[in-house]
N, CA, C and O atoms as a GROMACS GRO file, in nm:
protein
  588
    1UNK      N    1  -0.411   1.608   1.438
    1UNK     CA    2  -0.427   1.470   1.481
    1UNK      C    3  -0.422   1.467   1.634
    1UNK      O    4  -0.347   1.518   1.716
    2UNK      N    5  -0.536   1.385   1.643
    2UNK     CA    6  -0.532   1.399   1.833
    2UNK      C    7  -0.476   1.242   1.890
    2UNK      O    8  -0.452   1.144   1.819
    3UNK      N    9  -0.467   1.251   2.010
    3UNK     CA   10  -0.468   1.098   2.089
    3UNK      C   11  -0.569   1.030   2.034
    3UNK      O   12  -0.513   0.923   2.008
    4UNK      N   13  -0.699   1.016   1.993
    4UNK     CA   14  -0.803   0.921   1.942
    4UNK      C   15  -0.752   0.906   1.804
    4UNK      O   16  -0.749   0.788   1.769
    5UNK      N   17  -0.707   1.000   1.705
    5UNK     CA   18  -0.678   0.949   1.614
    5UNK      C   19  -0.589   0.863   1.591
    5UNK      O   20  -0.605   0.785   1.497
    6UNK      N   21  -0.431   0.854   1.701
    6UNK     CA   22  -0.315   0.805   1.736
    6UNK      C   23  -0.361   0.668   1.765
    6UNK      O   24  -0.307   0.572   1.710
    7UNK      N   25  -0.441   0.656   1.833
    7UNK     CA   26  -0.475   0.552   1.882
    7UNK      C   27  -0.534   0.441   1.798
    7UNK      O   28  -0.504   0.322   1.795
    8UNK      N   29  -0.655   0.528   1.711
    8UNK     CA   30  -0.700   0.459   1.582
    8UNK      C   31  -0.577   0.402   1.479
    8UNK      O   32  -0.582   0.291   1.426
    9UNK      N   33  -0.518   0.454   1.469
    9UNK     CA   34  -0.381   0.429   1.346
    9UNK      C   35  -0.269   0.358   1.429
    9UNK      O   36  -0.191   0.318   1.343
   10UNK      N   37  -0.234   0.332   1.519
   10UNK     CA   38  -0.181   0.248   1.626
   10UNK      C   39  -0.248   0.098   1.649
   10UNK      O   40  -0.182  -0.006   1.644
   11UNK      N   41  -0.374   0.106   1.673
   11UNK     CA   42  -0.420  -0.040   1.724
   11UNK      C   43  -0.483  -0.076   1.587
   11UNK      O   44  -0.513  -0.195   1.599
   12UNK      N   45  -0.515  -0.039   1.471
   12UNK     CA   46  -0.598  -0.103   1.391
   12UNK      C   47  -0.452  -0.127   1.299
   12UNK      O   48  -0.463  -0.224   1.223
   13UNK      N   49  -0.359  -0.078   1.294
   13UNK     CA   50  -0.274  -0.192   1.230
   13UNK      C   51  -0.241  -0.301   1.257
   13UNK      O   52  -0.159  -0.358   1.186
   14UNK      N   53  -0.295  -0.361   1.366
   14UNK     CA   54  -0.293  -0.535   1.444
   14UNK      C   55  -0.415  -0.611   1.375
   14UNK      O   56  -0.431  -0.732   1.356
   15UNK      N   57  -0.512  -0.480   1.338
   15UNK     CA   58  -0.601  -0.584   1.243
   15UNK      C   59  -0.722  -0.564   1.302
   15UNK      O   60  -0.750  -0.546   1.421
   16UNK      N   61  -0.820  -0.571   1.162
   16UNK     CA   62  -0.945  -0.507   1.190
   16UNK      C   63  -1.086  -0.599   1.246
   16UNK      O   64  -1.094  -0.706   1.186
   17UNK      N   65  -1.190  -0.578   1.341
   17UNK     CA   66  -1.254  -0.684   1.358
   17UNK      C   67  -1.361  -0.747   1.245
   17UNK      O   68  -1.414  -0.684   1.154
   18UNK      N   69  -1.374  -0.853   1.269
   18UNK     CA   70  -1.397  -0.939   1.144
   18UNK      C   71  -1.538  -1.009   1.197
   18UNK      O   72  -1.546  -1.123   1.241
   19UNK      N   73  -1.665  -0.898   1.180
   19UNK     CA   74  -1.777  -0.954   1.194
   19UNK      C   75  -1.916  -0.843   1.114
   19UNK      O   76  -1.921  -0.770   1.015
   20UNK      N   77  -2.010  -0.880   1.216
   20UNK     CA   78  -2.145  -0.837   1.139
   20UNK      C   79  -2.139  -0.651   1.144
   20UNK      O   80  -2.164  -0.583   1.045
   21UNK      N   81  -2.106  -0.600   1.262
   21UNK     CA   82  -2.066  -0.495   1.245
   21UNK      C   83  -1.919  -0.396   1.300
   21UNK      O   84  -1.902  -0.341   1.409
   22UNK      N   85  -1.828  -0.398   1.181
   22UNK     CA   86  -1.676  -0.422   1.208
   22UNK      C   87  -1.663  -0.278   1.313
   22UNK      O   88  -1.637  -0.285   1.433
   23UNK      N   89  -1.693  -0.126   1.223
   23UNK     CA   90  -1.643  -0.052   1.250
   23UNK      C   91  -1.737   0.019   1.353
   23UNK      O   92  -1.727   0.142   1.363
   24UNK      N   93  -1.837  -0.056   1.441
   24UNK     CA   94  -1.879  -0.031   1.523
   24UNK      C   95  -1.807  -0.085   1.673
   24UNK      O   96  -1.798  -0.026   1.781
   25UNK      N   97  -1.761  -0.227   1.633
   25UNK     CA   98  -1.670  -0.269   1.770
   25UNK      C   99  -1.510  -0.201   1.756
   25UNK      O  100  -1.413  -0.191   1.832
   26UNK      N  101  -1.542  -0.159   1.608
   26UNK     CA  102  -1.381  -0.088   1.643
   26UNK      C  103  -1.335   0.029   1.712
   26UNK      O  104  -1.226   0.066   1.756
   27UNK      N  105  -1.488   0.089   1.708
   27UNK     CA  106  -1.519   0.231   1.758
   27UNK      C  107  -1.508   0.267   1.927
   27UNK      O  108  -1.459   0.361   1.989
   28UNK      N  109  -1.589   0.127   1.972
   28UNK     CA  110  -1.622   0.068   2.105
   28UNK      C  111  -1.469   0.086   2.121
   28UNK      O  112  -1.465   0.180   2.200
   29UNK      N  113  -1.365   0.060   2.099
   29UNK     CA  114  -1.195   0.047   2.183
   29UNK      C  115  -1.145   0.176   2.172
   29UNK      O  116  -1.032   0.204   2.211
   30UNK      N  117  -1.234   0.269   2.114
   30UNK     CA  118  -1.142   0.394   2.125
   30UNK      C  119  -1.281   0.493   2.189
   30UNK      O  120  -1.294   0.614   2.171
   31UNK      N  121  -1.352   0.427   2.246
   31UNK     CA  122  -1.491   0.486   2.311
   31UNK      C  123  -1.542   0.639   2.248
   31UNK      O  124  -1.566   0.747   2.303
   32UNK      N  125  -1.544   0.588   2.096
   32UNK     CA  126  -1.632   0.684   2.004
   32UNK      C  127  -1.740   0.553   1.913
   32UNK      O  128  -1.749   0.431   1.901
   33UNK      N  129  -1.806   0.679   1.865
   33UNK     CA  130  -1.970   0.570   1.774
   33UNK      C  131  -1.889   0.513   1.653
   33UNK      O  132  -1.777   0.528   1.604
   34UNK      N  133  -1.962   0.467   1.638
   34UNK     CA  134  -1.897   0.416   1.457
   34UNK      C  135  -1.925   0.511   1.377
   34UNK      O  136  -1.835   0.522   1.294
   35UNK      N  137  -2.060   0.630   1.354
   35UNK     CA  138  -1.986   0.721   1.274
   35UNK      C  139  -1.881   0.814   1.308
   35UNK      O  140  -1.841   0.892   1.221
   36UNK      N  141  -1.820   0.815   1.447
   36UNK     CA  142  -1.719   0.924   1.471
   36UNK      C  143  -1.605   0.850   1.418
   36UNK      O  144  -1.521   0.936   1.392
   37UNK      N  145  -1.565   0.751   1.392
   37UNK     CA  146  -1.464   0.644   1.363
   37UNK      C  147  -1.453   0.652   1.226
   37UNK      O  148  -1.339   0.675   1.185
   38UNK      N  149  -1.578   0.634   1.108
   38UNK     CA  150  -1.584   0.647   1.003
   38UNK      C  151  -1.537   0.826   0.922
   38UNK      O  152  -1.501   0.870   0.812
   39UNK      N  153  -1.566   0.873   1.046
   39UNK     CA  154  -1.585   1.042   1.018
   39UNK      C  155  -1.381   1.087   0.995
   39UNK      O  156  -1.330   1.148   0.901
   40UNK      N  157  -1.302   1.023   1.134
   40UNK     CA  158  -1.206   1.073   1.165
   40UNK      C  159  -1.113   0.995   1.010
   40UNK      O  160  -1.034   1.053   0.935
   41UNK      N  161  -1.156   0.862   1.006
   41UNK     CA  162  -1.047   0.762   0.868
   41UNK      C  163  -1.068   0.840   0.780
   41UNK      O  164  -0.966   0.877   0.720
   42UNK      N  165  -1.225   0.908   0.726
   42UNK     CA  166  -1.235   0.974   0.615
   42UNK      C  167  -1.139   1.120   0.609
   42UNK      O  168  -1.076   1.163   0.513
   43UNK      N  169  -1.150   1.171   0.731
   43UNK     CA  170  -1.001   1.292   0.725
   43UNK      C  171  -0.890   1.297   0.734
   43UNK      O  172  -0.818   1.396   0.730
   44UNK      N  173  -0.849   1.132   0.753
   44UNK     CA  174  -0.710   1.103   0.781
   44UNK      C  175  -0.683   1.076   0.631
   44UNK      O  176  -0.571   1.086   0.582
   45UNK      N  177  -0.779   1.046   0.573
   45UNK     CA  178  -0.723   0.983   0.438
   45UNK      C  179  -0.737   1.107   0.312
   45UNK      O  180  -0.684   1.122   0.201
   46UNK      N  181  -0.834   1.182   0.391
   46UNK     CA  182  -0.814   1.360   0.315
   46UNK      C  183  -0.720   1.441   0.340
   46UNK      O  184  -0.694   1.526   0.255
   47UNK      N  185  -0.643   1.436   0.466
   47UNK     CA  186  -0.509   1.523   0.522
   47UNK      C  187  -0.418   1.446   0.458
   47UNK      O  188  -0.313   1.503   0.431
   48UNK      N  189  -0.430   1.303   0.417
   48UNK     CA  190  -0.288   1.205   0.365
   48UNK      C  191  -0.220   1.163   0.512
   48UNK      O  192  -0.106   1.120   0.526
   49UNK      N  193  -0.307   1.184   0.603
   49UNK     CA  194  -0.220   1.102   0.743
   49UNK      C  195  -0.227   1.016   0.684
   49UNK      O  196  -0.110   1.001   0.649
   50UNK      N  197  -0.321   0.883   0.612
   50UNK     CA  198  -0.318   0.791   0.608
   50UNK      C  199  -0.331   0.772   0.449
   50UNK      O  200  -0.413   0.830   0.377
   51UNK      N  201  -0.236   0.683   0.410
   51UNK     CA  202  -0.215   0.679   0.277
   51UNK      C  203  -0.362   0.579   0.194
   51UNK      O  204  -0.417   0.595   0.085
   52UNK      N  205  -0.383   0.484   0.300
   52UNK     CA  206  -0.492   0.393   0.240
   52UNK      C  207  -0.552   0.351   0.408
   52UNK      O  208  -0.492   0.368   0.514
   53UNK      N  209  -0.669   0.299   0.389
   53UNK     CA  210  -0.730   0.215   0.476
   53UNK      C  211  -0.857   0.107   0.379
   53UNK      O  212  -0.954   0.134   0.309
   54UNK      N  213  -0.783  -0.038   0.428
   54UNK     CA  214  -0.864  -0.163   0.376
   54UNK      C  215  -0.797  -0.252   0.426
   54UNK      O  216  -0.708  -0.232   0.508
   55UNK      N  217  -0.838  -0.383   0.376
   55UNK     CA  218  -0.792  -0.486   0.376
   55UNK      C  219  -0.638  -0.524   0.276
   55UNK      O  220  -0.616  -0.456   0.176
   56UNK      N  221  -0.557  -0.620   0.311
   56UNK     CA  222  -0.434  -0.685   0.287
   56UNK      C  223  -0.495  -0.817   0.231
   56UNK      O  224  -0.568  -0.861   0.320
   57UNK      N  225  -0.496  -0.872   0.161
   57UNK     CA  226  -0.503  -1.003   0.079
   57UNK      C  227  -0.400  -1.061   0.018
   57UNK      O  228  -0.316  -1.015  -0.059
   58UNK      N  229  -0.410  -1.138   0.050
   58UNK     CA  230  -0.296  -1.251  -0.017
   58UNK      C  231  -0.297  -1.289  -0.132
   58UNK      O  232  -0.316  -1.406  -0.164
   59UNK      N  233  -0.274  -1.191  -0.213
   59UNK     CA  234  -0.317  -1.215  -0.378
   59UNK      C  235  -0.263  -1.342  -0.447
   59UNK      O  236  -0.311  -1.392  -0.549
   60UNK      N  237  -0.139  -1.394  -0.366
   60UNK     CA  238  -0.083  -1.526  -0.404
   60UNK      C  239  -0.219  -1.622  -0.433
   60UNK      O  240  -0.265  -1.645  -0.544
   61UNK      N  241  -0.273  -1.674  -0.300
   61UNK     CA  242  -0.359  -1.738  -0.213
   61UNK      C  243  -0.472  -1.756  -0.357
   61UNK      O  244  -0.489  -1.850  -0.434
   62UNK      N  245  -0.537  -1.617  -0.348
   62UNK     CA  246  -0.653  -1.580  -0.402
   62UNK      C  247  -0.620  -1.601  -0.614
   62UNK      O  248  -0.686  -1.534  -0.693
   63UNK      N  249  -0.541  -1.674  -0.648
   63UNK     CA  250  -0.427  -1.702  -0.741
   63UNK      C  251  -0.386  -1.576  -0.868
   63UNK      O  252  -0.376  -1.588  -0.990
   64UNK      N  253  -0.371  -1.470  -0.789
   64UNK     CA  254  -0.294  -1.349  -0.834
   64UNK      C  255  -0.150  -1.390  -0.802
   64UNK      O  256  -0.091  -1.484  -0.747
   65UNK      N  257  -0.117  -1.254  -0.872
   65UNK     CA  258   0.087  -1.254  -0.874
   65UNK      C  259   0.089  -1.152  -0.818
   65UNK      O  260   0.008  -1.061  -0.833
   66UNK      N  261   0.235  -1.154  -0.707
   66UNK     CA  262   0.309  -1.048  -0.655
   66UNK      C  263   0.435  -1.037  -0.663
   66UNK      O  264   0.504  -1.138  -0.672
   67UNK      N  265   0.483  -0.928  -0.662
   67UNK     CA  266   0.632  -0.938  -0.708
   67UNK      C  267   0.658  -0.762  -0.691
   67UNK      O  268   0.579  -0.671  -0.713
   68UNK      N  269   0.862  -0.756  -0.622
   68UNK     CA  270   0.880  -0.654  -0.572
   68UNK      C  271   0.981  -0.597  -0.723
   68UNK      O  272   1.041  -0.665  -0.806
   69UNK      N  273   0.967  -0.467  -0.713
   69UNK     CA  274   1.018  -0.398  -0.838
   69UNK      C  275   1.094  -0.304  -0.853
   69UNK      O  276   1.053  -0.223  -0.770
   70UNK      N  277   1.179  -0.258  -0.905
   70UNK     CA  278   1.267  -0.170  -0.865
   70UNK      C  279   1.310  -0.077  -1.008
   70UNK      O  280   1.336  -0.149  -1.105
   71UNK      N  281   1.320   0.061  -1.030
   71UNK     CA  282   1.354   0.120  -1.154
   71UNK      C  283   1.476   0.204  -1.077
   71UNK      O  284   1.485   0.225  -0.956
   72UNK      N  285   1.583   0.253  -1.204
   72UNK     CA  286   1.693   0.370  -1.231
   72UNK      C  287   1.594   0.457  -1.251
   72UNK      O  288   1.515   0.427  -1.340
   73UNK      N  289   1.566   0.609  -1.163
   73UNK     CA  290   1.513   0.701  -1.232
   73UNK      C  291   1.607   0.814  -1.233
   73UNK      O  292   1.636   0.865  -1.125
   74UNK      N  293   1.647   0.849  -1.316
   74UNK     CA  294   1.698   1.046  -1.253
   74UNK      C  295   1.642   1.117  -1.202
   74UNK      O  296   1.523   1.144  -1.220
   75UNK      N  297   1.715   1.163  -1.129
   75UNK     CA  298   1.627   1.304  -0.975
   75UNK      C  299   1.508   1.359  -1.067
   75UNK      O  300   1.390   1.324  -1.064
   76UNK      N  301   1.570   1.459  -1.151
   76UNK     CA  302   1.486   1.525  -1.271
   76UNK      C  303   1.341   1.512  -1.274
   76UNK      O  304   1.240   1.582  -1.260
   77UNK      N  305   1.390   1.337  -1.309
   77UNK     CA  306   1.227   1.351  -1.371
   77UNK      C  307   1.134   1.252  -1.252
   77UNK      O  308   1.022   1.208  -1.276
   78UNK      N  309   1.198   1.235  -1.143
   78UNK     CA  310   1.118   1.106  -1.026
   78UNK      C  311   1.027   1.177  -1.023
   78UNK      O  312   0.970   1.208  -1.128
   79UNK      N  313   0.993   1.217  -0.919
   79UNK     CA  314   0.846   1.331  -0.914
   79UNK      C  315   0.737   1.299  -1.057
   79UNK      O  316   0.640   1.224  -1.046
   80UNK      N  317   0.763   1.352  -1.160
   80UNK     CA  318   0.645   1.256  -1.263
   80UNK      C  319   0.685   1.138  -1.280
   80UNK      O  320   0.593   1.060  -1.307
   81UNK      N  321   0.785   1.095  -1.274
   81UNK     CA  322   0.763   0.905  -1.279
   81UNK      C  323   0.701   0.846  -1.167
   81UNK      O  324   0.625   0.752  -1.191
   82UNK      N  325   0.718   0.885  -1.031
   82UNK     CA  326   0.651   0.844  -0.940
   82UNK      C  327   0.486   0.843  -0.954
   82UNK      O  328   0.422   0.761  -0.889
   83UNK      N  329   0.407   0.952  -1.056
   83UNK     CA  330   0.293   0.989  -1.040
   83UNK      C  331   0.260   0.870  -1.148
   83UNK      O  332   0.166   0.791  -1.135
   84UNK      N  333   0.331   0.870  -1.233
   84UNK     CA  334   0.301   0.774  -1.366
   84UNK      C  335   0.294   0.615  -1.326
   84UNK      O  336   0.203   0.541  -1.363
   85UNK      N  337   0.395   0.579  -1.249
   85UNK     CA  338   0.382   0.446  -1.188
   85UNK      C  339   0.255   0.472  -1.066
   85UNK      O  340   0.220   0.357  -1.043
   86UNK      N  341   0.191   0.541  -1.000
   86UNK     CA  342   0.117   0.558  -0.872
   86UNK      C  343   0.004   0.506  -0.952
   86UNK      O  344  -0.069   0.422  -0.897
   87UNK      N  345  -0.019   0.537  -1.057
   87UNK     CA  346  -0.165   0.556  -1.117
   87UNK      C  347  -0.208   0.392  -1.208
   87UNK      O  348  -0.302   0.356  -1.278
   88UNK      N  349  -0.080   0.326  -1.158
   88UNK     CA  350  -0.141   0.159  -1.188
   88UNK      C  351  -0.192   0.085  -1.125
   88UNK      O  352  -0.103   0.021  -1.068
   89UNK      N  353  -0.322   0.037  -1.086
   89UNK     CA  354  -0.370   0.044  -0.968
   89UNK      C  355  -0.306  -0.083  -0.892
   89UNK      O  356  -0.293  -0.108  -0.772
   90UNK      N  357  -0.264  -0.169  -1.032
   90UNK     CA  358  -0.161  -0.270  -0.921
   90UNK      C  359  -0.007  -0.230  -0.888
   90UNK      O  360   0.080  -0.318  -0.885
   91UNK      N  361   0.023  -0.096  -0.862
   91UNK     CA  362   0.135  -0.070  -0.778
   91UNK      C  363   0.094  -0.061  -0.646
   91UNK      O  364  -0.025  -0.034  -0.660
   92UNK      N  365   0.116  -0.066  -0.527
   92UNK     CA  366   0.156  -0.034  -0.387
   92UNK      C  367   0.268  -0.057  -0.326
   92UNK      O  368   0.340  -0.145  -0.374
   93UNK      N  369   0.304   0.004  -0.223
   93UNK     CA  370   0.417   0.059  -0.152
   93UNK      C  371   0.522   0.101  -0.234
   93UNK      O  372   0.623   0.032  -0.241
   94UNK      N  373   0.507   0.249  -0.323
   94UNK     CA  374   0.625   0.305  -0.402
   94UNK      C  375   0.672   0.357  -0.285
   94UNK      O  376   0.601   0.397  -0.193
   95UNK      N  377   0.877   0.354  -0.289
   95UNK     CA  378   0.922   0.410  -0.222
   95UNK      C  379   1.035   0.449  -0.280
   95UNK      O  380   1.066   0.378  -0.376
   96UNK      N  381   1.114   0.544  -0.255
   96UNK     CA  382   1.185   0.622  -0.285
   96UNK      C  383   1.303   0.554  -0.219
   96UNK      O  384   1.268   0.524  -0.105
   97UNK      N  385   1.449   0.510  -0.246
   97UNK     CA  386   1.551   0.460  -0.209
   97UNK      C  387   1.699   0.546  -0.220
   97UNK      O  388   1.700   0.612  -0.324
   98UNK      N  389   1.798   0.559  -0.155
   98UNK     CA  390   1.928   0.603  -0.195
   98UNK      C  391   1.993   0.540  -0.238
   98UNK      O  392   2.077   0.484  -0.167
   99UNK      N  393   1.989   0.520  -0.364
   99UNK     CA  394   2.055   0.410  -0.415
   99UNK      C  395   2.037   0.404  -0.544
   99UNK      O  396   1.940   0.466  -0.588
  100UNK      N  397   2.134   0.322  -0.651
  100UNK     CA  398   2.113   0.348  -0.801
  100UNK      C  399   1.955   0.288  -0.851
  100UNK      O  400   1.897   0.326  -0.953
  101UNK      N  401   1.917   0.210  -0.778
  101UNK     CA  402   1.768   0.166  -0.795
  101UNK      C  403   1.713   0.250  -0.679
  101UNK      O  404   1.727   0.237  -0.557
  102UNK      N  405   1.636   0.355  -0.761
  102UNK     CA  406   1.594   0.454  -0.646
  102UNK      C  407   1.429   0.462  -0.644
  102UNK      O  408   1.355   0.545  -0.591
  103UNK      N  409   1.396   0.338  -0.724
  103UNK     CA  410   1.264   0.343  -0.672
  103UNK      C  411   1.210   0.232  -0.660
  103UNK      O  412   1.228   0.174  -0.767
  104UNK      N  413   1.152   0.165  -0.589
  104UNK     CA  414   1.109   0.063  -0.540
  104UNK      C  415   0.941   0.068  -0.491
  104UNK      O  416   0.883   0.157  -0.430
  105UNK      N  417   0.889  -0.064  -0.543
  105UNK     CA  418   0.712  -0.085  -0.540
  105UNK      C  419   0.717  -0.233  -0.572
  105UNK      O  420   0.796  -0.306  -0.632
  106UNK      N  421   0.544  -0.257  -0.479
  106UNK     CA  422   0.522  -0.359  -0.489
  106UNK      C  423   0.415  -0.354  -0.568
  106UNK      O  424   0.328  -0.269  -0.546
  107UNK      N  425   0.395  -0.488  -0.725
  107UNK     CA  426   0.321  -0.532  -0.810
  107UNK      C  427   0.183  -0.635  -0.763
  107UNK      O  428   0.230  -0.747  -0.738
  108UNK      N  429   0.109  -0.635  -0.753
  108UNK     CA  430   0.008  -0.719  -0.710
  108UNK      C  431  -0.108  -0.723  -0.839
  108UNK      O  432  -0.151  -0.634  -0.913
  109UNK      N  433  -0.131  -0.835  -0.829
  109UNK     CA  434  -0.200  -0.880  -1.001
  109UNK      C  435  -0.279  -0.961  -0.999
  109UNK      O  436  -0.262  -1.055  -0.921
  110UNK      N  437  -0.437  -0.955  -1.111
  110UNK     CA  438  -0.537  -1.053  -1.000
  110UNK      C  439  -0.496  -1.204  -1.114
  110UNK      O  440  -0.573  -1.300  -1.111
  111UNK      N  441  -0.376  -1.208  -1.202
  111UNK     CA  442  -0.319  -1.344  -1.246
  111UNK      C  443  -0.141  -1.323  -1.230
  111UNK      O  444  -0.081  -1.215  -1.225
  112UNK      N  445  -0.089  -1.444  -1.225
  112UNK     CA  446   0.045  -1.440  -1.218
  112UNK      C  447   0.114  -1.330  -1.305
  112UNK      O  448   0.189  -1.234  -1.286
  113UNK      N  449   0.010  -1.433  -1.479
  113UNK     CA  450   0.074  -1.396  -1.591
  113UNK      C  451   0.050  -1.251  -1.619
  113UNK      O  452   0.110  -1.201  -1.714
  114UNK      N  453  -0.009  -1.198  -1.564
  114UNK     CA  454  -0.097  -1.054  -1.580
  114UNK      C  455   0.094  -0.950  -1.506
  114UNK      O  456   0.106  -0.835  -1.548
  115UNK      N  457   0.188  -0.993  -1.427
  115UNK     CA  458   0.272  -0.936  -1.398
  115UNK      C  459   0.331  -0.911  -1.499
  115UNK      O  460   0.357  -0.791  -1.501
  116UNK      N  461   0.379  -0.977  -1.613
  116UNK     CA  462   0.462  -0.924  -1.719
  116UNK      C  463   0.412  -0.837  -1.787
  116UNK      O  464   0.483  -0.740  -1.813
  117UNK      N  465   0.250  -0.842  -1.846
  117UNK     CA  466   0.204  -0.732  -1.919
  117UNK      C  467   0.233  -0.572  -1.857
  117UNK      O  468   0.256  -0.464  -1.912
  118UNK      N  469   0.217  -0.622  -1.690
  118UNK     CA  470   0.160  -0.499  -1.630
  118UNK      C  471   0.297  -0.398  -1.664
  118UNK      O  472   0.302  -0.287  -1.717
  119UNK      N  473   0.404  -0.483  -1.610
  119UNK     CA  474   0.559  -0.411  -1.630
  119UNK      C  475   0.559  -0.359  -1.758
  119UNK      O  476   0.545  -0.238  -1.778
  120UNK      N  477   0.575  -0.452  -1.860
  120UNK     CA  478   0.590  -0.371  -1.977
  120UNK      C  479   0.485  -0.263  -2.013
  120UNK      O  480   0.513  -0.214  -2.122
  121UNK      N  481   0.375  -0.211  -1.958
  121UNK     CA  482   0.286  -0.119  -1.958
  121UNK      C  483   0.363   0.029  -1.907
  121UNK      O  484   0.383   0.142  -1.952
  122UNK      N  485   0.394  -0.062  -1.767
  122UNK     CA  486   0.473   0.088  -1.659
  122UNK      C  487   0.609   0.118  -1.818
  122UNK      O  488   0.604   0.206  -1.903
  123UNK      N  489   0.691   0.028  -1.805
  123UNK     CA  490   0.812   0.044  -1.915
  123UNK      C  491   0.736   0.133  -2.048
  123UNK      O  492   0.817   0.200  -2.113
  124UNK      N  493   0.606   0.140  -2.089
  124UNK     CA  494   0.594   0.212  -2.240
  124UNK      C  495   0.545   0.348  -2.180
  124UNK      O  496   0.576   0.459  -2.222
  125UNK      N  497   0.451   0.316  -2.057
  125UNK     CA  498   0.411   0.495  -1.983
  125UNK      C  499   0.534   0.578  -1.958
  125UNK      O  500   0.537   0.696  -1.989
  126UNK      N  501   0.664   0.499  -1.884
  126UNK     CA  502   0.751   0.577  -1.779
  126UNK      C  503   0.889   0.640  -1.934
  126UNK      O  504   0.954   0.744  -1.939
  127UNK      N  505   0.884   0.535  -2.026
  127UNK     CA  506   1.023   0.474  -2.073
  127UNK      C  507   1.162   0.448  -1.998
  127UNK      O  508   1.280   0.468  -2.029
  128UNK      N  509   1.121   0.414  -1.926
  128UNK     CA  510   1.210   0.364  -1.827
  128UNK      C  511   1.150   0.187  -1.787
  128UNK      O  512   1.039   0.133  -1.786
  129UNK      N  513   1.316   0.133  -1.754
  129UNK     CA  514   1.328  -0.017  -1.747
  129UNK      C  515   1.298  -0.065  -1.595
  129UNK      O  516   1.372  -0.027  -1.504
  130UNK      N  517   1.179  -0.158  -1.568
  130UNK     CA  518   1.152  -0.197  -1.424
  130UNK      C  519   1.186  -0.334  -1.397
  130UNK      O  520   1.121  -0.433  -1.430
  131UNK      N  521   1.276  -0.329  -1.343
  131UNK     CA  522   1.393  -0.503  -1.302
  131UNK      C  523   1.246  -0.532  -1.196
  131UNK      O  524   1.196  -0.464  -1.107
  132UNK      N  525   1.205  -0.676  -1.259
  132UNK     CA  526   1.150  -0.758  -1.150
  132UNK      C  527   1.197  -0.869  -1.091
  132UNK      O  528   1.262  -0.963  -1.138
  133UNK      N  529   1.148  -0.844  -0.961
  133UNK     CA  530   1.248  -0.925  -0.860
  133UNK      C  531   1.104  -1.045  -0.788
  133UNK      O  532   1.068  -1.040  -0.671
  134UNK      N  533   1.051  -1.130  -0.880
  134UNK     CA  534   0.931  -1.224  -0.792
  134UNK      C  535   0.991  -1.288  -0.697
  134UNK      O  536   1.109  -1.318  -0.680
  135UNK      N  537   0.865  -1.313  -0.618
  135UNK     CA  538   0.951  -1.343  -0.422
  135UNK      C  539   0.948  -1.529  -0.481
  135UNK      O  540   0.886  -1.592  -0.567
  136UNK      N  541   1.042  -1.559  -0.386
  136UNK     CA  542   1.099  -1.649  -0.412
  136UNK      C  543   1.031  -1.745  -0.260
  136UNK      O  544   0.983  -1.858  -0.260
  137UNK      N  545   1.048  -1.667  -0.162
  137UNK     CA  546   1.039  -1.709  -0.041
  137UNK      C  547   0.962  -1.576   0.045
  137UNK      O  548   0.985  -1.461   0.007
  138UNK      N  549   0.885  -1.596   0.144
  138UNK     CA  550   0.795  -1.480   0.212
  138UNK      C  551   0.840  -1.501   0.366
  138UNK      O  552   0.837  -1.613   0.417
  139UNK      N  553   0.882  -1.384   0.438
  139UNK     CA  554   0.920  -1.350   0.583
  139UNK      C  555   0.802  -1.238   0.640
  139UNK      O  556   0.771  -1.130   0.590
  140UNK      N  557   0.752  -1.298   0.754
  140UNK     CA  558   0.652  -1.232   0.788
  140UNK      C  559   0.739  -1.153   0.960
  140UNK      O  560   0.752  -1.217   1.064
  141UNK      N  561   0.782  -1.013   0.942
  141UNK     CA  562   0.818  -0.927   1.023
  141UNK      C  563   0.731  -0.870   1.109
  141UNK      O  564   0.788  -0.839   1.213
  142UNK      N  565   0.583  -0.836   1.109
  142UNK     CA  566   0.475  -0.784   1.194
  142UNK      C  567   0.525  -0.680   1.167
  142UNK      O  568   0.535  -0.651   1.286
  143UNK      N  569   0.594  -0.538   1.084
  143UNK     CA  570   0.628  -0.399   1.110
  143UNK      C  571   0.455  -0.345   1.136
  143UNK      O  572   0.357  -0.404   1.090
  144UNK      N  573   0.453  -0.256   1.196
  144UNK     CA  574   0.421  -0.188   1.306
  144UNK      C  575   0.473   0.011   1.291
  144UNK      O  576   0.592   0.037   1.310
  145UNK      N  577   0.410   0.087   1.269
  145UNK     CA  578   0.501   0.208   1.283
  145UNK      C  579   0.374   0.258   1.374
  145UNK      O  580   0.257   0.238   1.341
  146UNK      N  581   0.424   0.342   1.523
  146UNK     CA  582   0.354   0.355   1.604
  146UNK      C  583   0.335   0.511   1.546
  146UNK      O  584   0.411   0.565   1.467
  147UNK      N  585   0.247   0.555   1.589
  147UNK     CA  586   0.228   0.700   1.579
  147UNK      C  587   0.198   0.842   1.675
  147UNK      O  588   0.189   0.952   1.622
   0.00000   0.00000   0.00000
């Protein structure tokens, strides 16, 4: 990973430009073409520098359900439970915690009601129990991790 890539993964988490041709003015701020821009995301996301690159939607908004989730796993077996929950495509941000709820993800669903099925799905793949915690109230922090 060089300074251009640093830079790419630094300023485009403030947000991507929003016109006729995006990843050409995005290219313009790090004074490469738009295919060198397209070239470097596609190896960042093949090395796993970068876990995803897209858009954030407000699945609330758009009248989907979101909701944060949390399972008991034993050491043992996390590693395949992690892979088993990864592979629902409405999980994002699994994370690993120290703590008796040691795993934590966010549910995103393109209906509210579509959250309960989805859980009890993860619960018959994992056999393990996923406490849902739906947001009640939303705090917008700007996190930021520089690179």
């Amino acid at each position: 990973m060089d300074e251009i890539d640093r830079a790419i993964i630094n300023q485009l988490q403030g947000g991507f430009p929003l016109c006729e041709h995006p990843y050409r003015e995005a290219a313009a701020r790090f004074g490469i073409s738009e295919d060198e821009l397209i070239r470097r995301l596609e190896q960042m996301l093949e090395k796993k520098q970068l876990s995803r690159f897209g858009p954030l939607f407000n699945a609330e908004r758009l009248g989907g359900g979101l909701s944060l989730c949390a399972m008991k796993i034993p050491q043992e077996t996390f590693d395949q439970v992690t892979e088993q929950v990864n592979a629902f495509p409405e999980v994002a941000h699994n994370y690993a915690r120290d703590h008796q709820f040691n795993m934590w993800f966010v549910l995103a669903t393109e209906t509210p009601q579509r959250i309960t099925s989805v859980l009890a799905e993860i619960e018959a793949e994992t056999g393990y129990r996923v406490y849902n915690m739906p947001k009640k109230e939303e705090f917008f922090v700007g996190l930021k991790f520089e690179v």
